[in-house]
C-alpha positions in Angstrom: 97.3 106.5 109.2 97.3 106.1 113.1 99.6 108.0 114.8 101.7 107.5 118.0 103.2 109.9 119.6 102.1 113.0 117.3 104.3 111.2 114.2 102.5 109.0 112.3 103.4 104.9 112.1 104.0 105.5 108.1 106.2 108.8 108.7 108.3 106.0 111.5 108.6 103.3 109.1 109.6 105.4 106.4 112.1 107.1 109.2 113.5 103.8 109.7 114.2 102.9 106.0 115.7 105.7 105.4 118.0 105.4 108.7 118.9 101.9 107.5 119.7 103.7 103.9 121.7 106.2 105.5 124.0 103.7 107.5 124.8 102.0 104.1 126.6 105.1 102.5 127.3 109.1 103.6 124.3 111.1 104.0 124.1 114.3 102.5 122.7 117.5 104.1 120.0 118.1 102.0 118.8 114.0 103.2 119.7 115.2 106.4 117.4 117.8 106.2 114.3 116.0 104.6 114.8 113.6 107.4 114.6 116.5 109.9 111.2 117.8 108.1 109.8 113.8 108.4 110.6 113.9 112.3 111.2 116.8 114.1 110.3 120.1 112.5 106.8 119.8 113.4 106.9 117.5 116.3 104.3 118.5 118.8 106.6 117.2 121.9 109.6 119.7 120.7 106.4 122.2 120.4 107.9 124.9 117.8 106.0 128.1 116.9 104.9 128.1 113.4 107.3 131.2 112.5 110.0 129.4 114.3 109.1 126.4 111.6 108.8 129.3 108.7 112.3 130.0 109.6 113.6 126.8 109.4 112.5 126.3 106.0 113.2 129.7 104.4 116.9 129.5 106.2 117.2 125.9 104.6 115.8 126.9 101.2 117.8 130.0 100.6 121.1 129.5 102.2 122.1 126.2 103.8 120.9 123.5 101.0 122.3 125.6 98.0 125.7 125.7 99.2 125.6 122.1 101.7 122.9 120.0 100.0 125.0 117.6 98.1 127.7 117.8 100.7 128.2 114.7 102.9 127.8 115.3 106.7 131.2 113.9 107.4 132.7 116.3 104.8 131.0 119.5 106.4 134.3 121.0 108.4 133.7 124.3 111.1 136.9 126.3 108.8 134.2 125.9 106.0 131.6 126.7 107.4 132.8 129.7 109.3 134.0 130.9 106.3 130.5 130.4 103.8 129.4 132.5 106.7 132.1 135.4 106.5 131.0 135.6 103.0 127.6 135.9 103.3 126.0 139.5 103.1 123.7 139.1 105.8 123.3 140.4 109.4 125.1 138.7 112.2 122.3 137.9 114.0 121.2 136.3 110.5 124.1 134.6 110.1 124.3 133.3 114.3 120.4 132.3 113.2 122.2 130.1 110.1 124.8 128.9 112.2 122.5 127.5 114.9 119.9 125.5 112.2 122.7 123.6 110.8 123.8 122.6 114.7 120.4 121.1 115.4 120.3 119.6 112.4 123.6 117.6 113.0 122.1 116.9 116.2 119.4 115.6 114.9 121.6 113.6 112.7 123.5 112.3 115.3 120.5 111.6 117.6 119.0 109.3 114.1 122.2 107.6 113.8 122.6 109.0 110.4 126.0 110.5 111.9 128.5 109.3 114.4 131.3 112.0 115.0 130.9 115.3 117.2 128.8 117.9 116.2 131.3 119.9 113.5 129.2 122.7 114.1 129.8 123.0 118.0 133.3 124.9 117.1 131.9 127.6 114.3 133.0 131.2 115.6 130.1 133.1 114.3 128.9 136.1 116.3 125.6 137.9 116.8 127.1 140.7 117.7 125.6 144.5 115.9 127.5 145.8 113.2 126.2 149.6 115.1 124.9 150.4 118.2 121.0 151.2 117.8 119.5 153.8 117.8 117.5 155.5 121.0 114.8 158.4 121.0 114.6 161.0 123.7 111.0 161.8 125.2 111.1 165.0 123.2 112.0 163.4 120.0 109.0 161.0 120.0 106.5 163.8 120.5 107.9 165.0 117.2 107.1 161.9 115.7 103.9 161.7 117.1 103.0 165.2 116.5 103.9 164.2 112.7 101.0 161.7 112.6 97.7 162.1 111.8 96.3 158.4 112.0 94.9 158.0 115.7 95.9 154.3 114.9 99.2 154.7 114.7 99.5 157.3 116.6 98.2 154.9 119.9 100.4 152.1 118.5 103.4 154.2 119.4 102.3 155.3 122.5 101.5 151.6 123.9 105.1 150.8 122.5 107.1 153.9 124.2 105.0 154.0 127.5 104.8 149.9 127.9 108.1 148.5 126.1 106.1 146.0 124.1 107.7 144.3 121.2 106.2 144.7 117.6 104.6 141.3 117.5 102.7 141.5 121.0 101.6 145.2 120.2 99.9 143.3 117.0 99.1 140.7 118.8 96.8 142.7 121.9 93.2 142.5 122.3 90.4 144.7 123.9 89.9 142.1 126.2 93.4 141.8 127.1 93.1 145.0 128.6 91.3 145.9 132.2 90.7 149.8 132.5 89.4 149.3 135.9 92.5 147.7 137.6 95.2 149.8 134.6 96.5 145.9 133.2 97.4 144.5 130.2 97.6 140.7 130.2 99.8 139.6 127.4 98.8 136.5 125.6 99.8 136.1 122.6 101.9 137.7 119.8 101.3 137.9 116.1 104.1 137.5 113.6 102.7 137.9 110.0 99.2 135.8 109.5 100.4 133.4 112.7 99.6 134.0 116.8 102.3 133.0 118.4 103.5 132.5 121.7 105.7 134.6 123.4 109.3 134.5 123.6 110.1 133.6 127.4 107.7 132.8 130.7 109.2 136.3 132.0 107.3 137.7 128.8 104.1 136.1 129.3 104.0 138.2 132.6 101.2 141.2 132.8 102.1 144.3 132.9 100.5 147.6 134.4 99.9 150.9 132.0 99.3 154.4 133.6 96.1 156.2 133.1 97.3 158.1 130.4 97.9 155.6 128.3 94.6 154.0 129.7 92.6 157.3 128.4 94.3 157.3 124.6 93.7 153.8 124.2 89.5 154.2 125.7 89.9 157.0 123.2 90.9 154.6 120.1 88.4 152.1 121.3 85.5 154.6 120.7 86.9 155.9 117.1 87.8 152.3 116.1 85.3 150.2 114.0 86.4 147.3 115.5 86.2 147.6 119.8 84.1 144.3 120.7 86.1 142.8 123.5 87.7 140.2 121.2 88.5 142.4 118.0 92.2 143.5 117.3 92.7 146.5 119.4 94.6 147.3 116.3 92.3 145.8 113.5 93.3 146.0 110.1 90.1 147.3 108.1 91.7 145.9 104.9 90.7 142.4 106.3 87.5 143.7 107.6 89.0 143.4 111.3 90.1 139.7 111.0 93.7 140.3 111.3 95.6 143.5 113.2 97.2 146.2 110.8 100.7 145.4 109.2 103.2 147.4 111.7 106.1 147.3 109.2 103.9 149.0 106.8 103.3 151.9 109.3 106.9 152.2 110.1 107.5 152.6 106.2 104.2 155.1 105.5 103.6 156.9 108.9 106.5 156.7 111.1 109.8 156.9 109.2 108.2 159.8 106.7 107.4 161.4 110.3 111.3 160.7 111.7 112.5 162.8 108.8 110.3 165.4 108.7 111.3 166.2 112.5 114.9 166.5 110.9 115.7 163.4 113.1 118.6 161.5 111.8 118.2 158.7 113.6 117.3 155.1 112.1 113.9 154.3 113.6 112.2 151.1 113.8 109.7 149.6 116.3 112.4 147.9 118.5 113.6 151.7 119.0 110.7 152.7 121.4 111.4 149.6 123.6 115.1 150.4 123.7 114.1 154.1 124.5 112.4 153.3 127.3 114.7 151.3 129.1 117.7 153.8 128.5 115.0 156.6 130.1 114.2 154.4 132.8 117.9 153.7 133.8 118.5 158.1 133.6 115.7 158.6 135.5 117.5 156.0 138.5 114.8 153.7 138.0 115.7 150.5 139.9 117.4 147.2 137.7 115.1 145.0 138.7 112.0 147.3 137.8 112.8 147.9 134.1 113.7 144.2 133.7 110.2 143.4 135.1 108.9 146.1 133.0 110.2 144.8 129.5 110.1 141.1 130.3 113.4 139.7 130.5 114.1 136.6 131.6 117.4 138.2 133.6 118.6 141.7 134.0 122.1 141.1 132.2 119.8 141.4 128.7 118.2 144.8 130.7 121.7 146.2 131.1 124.1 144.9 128.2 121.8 145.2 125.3 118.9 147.7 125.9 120.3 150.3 128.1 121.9 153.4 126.9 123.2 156.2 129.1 122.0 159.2 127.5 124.9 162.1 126.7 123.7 164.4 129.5 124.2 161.6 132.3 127.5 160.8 130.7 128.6 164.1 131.4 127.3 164.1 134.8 128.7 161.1 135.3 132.3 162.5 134.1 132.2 165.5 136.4 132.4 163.6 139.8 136.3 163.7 138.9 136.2 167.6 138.3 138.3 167.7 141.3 141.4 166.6 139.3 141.7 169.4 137.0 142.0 171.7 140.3 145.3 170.1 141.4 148.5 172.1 141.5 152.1 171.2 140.2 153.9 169.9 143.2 156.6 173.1 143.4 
């Protein structure tokens, strides 16, 4: 049919029979949520990513509608909820992830008129907090990796994610024409999250950044021994797909990297997120400025630089500790 507004006129009418169904008795989260996916999932004007929407409906199908479905909205309490969540055996980051969907879904609700108190879920105590602090590799530690692995493609892959910061997705996600050898700049434009580009996370993170000649040099070196170096190929093209979509990175971590991380007698949990955490806990013990290494990774503010990416390292602790040497040289008042 005709559409208005990017929803078409028989998705609205059908929206506003089921609105006037809902007001006649409770509506249950699982109507709730088909309501949602009629309305708002996809909306162009909220604008969400397509792994955003994946989310939505794999969080939905898994975990919220097999315990809420049948339940009414005006019979979901916080004390319930926050305790489904205590018992789930998931992350807290998965759980936070859980938490939020079902709050924009009652907002949603509430928004439709298809639920009139507060939002219930506006008082769940549910943290994102780590269950350990992560992981971080010293300079020397990575050359072990790297000196570990034998594909060139993986191999670069690392270096472009220790030297720049990038996150797994927009290290999929570059292009040879992305990069500029003659000025040293990567512009970042997209990421890529499974089979999807996607945009990136923040305006901070669609910022350029600049790479040193070094790492200029090893990628021009991967660009000649690469099948797949026309200016808008993967820089890391997948040659199980014939170059249409960039390798998997998970699978590298899993074949290349981690094999590599214990063979360096490294015990250390490893993932791609550990080279961008590296580098900003290098940067900060080398007295690189705040604002730099925010700049440099892409944060939208420096508080998400300091609290959750930068680690002093043990040798700057120490250094750190013996500016109060002087104490252990007092004597006993006689």
């Amino acid at each position: 049919g005709s559409r208005a507004g990017g929803i078409s006129v028989g998705a609205r009418v059908l929206s506003e029979i089921c609105a006037t169904l809902f007001s006649l008795r409770g509506t249950t989260v699982a109507e709730a949520w088909g309501h949602f996916q009629a309305n708002e999932l996809r909306d162009p004007d909220v604008d969400r990513s397509p792994t955003t929407i994946e989310l939505y409906l794999d969080n939905f199908k898994l975990h919220i509608i097999p315990r809420w479905g049948d339940v009414d909205l005006n019979d979901v309490k916080a004390v319930d909820v926050e305790k489904w969540l205590r018992g789930l055996s998931l992350a807290p980051a998965t759980k936070s992830k859980l938490k939020s969907h079902l709050s924009v879904l009652f907002s949603h609700s509430i928004r439709h008129e298809l639920y009139h108190r507060n939002n219930p879920i506006a008082s769940v105590r549910q943290s994102a907090k780590r269950l350990r602090i992560p992981d971080i590799l010293s300079l020397s530690e990575i050359g072990k990796i790297l000196g570990r692995i034998e594909s060139a493609a993986i191999r670069t892959a690392i270096l472009v994610a220790a030297v720049t910061g990038l996150r797994r997705s927009e290290v999929r996600g570059m292009r040879w024409c992305d990069l500029d050898f003659n000025t040293l700049w990567l512009s970042l434009r997209r990421g890529r999250v499974r089979c999807h580009n996607t945009k990136l996370k923040t305006e901070a993170s669609r910022k350029g950044i600049p790479i040193p000649q070094d790492l200029a040099d090893a990628l021009t070196d991967w660009r000649q021994e690469s099948l797949y170096r026309g200016d808008d190929d993967w820089v890391f093209a997948s040659p199980t797909t014939g170059g249409r979509t960039p390798i998997w990175l998970d699978v590298a971590l899993q074949r290349y990297i981690r094999p590599a991380v214990l063979a360096a007698g490294i015990d250390k949990t490893v993932g791609w997120h550990t080279f961008r955490r590296s580098l900003a806990t290098l940067l900060a013990t080398k007295g690189e400025k705040i604002k730099v290494v925010q700049e440099l990774l892409r944060h939208a503010n420096s508080a998400t630089t300091q609290d959750l990416y930068q680690q002093a390292d043990i040798d700057a602790k120490r250094a750190a500790q013996g500016h109060t040497s002087e104490l252990f040289r007092v004597k006993k008042a006689s």
